[in-house]
N, CA, C and O atoms as a GROMACS GRO file, in nm:
protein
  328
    1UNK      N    1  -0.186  -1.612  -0.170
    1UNK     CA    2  -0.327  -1.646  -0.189
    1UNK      C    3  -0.394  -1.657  -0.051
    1UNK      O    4  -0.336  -1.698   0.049
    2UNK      N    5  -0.488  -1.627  -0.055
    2UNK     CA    6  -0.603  -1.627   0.062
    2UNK      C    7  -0.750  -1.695  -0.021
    2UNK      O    8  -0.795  -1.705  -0.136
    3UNK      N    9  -0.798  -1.744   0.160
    3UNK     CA   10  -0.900  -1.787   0.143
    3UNK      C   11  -0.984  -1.718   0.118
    3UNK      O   12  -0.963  -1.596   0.110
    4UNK      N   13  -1.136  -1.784   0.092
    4UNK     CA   14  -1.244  -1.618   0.082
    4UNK      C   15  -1.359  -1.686   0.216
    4UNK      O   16  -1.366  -1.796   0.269
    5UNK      N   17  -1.410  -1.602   0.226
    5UNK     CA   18  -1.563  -1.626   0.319
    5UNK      C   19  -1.670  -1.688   0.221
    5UNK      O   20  -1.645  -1.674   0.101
    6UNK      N   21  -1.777  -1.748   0.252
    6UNK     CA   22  -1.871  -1.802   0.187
    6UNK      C   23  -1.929  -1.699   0.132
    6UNK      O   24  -1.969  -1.702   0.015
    7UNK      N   25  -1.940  -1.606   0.202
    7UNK     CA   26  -2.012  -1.443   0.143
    7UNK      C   27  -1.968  -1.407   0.022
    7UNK      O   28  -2.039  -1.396  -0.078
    8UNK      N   29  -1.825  -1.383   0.031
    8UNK     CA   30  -1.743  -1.361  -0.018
    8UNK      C   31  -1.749  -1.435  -0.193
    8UNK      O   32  -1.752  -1.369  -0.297
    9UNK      N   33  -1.750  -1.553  -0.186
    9UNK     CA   34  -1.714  -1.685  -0.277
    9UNK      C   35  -1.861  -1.668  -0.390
    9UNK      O   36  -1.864  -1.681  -0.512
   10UNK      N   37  -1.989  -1.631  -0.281
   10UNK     CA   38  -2.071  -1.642  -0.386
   10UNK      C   39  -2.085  -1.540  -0.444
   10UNK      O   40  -2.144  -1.538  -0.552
   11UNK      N   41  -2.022  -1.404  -0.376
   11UNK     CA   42  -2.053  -1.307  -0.416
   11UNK      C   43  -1.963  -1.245  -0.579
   11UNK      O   44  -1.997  -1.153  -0.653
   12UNK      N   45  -1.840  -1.339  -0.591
   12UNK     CA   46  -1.714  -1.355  -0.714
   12UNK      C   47  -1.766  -1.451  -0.774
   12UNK      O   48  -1.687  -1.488  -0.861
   13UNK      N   49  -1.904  -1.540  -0.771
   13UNK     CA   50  -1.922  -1.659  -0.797
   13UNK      C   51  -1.802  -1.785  -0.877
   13UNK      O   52  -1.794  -1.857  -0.977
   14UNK      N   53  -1.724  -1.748  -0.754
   14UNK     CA   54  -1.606  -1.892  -0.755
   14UNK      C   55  -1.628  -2.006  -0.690
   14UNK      O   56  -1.684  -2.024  -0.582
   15UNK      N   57  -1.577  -2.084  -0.769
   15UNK     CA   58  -1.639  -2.269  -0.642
   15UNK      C   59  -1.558  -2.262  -0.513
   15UNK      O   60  -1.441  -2.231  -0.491
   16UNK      N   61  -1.647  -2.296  -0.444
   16UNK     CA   62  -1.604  -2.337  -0.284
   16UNK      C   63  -1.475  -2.398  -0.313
   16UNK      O   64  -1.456  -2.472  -0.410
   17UNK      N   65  -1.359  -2.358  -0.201
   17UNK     CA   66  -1.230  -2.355  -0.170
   17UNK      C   67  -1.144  -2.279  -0.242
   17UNK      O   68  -1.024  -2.309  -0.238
   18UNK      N   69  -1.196  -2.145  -0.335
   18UNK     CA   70  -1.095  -2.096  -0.405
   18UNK      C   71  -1.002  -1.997  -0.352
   18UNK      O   72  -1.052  -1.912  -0.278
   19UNK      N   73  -0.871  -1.990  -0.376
   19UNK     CA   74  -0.837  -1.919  -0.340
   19UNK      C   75  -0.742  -1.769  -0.419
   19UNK      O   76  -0.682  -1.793  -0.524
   20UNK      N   77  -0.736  -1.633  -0.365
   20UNK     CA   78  -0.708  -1.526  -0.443
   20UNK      C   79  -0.646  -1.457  -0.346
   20UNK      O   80  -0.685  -1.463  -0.230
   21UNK      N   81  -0.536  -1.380  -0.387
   21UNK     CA   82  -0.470  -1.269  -0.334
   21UNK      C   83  -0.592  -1.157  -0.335
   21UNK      O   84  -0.693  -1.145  -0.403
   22UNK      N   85  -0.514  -1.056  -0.188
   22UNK     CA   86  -0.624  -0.972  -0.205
   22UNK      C   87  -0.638  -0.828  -0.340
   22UNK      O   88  -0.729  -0.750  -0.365
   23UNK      N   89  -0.524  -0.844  -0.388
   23UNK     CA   90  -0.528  -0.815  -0.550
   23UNK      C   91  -0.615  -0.827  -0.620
   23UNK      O   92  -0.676  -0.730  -0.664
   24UNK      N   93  -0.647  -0.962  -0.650
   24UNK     CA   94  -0.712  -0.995  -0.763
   24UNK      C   95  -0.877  -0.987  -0.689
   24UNK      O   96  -0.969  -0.998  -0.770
   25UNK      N   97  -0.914  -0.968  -0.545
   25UNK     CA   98  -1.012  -0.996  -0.514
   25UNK      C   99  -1.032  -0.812  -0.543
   25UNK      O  100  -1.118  -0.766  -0.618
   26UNK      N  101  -0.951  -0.743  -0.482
   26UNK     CA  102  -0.957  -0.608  -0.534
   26UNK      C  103  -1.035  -0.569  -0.691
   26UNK      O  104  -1.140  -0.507  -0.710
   27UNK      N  105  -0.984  -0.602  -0.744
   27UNK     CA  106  -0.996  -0.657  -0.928
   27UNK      C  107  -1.111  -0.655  -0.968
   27UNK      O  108  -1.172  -0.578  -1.043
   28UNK      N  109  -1.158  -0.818  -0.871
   28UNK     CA  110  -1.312  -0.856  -0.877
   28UNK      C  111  -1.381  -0.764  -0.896
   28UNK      O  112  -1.442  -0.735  -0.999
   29UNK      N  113  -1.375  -0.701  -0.777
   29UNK     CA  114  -1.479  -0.614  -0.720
   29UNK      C  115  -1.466  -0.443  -0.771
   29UNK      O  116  -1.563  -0.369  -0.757
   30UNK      N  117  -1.355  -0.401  -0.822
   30UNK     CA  118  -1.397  -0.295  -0.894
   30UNK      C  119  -1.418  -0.325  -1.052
   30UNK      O  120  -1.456  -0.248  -1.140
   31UNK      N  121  -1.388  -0.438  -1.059
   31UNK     CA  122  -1.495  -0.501  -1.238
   31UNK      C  123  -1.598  -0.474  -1.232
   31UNK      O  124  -1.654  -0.394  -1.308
   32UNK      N  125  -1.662  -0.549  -1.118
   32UNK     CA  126  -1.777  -0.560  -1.124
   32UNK      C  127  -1.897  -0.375  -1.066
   32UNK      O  128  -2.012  -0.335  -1.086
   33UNK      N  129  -1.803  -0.338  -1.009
   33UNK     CA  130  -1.865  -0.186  -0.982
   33UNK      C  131  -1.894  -0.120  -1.144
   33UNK      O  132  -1.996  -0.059  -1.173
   34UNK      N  133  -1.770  -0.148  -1.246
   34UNK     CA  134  -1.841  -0.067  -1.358
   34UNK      C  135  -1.886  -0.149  -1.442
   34UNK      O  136  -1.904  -0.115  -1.558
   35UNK      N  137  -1.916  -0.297  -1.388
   35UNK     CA  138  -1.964  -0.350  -1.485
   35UNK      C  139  -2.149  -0.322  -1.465
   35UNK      O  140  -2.228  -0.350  -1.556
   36UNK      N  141  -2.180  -0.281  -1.371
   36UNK     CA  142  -2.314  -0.205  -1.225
   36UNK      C  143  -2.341  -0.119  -1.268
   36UNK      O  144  -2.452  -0.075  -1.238
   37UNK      N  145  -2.253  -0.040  -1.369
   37UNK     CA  146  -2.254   0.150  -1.362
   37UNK      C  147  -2.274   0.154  -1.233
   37UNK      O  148  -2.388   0.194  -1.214
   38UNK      N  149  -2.206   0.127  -1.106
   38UNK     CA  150  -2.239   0.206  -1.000
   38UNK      C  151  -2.116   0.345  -0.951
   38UNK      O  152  -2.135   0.413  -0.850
   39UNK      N  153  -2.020   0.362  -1.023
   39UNK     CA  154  -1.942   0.491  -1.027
   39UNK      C  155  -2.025   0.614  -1.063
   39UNK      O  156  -2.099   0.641  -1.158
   40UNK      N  157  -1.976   0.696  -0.926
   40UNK     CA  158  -2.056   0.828  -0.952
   40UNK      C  159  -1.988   0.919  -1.085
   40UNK      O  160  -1.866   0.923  -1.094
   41UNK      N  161  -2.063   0.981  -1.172
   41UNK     CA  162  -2.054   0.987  -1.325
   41UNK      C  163  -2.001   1.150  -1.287
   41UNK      O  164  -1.899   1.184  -1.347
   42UNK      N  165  -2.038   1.209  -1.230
   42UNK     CA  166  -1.886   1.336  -1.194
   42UNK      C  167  -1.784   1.294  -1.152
   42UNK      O  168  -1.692   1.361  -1.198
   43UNK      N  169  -1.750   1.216  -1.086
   43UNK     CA  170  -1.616   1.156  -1.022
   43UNK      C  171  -1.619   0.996  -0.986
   43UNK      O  172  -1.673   0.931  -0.896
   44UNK      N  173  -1.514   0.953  -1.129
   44UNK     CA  174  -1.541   0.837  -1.142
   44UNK      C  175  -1.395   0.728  -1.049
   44UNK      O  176  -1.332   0.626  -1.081
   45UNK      N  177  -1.395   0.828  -0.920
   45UNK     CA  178  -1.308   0.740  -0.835
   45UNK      C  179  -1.390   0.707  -0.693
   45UNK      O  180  -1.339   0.660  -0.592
   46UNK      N  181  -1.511   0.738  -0.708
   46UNK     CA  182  -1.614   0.710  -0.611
   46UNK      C  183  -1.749   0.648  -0.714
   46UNK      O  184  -1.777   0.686  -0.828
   47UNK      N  185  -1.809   0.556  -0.643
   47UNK     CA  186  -1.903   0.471  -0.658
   47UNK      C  187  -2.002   0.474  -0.545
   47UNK      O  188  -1.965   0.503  -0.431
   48UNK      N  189  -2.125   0.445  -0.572
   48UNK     CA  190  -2.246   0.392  -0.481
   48UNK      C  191  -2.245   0.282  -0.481
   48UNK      O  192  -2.249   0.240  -0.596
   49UNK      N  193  -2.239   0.179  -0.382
   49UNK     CA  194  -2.274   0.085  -0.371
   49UNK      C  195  -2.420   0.028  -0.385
   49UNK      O  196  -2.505   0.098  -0.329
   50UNK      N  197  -2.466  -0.088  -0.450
   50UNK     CA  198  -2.596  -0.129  -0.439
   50UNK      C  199  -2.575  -0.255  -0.372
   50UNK      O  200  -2.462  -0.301  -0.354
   51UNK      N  201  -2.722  -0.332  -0.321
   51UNK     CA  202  -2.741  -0.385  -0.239
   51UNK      C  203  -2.665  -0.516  -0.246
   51UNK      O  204  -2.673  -0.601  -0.157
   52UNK      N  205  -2.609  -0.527  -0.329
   52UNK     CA  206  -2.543  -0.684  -0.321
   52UNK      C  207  -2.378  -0.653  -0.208
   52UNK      O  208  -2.340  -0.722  -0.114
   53UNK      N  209  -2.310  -0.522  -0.269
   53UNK     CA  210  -2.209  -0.480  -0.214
   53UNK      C  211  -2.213  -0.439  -0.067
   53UNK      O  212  -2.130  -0.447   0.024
   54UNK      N  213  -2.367  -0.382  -0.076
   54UNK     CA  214  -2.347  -0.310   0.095
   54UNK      C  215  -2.314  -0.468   0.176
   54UNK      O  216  -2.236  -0.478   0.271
   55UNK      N  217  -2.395  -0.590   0.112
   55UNK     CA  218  -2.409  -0.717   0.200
   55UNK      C  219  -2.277  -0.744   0.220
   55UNK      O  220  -2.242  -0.766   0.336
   56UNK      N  221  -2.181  -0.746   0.116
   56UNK     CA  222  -2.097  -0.798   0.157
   56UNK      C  223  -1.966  -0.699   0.203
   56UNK      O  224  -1.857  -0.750   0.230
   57UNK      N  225  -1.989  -0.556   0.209
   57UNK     CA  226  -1.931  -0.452   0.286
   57UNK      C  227  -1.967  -0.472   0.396
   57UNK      O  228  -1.875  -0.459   0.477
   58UNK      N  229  -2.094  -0.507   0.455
   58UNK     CA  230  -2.130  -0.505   0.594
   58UNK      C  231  -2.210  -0.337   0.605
   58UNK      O  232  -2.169  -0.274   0.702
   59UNK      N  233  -2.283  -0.284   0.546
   59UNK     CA  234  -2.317  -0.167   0.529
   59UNK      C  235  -2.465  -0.188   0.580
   59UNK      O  236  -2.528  -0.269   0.512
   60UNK      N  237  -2.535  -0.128   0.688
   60UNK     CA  238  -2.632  -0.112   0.711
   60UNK      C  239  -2.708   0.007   0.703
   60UNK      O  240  -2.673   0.120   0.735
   61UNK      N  241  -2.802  -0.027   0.663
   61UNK     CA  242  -2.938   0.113   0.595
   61UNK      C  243  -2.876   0.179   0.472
   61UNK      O  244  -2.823   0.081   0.421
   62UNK      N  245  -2.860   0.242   0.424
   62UNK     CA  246  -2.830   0.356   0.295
   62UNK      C  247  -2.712   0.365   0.267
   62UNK      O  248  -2.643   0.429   0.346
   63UNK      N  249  -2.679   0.335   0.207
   63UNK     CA  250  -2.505   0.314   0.158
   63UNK      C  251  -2.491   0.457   0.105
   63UNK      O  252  -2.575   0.503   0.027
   64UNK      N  253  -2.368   0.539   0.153
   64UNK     CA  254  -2.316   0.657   0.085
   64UNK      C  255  -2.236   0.627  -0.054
   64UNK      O  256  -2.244   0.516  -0.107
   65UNK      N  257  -2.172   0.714  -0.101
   65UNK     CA  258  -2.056   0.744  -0.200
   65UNK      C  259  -1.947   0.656  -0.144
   65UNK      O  260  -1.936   0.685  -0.025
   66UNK      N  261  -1.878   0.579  -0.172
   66UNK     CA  262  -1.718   0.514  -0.130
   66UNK      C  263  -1.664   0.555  -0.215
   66UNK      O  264  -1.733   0.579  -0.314
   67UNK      N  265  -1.528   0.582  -0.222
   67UNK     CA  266  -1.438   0.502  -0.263
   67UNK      C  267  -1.365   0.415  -0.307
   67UNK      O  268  -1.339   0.331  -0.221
   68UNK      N  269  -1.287   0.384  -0.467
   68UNK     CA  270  -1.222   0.223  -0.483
   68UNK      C  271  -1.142   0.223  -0.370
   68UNK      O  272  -1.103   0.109  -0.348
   69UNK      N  273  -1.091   0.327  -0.266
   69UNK     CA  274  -0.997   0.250  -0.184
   69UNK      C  275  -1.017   0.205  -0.072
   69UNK      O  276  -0.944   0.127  -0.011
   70UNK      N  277  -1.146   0.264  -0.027
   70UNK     CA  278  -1.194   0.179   0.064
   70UNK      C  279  -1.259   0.027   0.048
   70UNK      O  280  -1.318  -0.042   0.131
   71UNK      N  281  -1.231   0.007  -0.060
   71UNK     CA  282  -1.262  -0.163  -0.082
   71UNK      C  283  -1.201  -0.226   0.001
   71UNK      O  284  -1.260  -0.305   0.075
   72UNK      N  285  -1.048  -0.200   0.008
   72UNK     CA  286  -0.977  -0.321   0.067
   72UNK      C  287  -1.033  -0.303   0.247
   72UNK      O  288  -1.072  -0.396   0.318
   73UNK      N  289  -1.022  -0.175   0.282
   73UNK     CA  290  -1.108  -0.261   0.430
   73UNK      C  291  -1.201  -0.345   0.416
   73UNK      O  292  -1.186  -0.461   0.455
   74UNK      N  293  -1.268  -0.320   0.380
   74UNK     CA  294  -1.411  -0.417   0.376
   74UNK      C  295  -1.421  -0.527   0.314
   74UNK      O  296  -1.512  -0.601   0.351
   75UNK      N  297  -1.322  -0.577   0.188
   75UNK     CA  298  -1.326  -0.685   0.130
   75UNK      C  299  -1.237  -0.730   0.249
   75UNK      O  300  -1.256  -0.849   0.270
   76UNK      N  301  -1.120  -0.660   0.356
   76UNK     CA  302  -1.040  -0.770   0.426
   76UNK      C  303  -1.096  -0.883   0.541
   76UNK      O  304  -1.026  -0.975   0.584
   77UNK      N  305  -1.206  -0.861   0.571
   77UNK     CA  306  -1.296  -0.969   0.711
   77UNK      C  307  -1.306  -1.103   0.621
   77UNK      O  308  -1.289  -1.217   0.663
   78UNK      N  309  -1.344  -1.058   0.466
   78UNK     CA  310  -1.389  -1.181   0.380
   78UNK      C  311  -1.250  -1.267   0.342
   78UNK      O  312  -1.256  -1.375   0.284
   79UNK      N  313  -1.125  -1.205   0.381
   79UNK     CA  314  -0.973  -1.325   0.376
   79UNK      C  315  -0.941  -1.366   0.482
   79UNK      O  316  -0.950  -1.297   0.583
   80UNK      N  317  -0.902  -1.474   0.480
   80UNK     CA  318  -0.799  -1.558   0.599
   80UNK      C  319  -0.684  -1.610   0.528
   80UNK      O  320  -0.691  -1.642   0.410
   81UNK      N  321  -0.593  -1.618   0.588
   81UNK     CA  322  -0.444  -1.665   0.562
   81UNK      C  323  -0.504  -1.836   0.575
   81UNK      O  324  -0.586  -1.880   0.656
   82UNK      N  325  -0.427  -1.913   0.458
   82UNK     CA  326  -0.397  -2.061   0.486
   82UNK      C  327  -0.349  -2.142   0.571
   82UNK      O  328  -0.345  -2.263   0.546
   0.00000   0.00000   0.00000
């Protein structure tokens, strides 16, 4: 288990101090991509990010096409070890 960032915490809306492997934070966050429809609908192993994700990707100006596997870089700044 890992900690999350405040960014992070509100963005899974979990209570302050929770903690998640980066698994399940993985999880989170491609739930919530098709729960968005934000998967591109020809190829549904790439997604657009919208503005809540670029914030907490760290994505400035126009977010391209990603990847689910580039999640885990970008969700990793938002863990710290205990």
């Amino acid at each position: 288990k890992m900690a999350l960032s405040k960014d992070l915490q509100k963005f899974l809306a979990v209570d302050k101090g929770t903690t998640l492997t980066k698994a399940e934070v993985m999880k989170s966050v491609s739930n919530y991509i098709k729960e968005k429809n934000l998967q591109i609908q020809e190829d549904k192993r790439k997604f657009l990010p919208n503005k809540e994700l670029s914030k907490i990707f760290g994505i400035k100006g126009k977010a391209s096409n990603m990847t689910f596997v580039e999640i885990n870089k970008h969700v990793s700044q938002h863990l710290s070890s205990l």
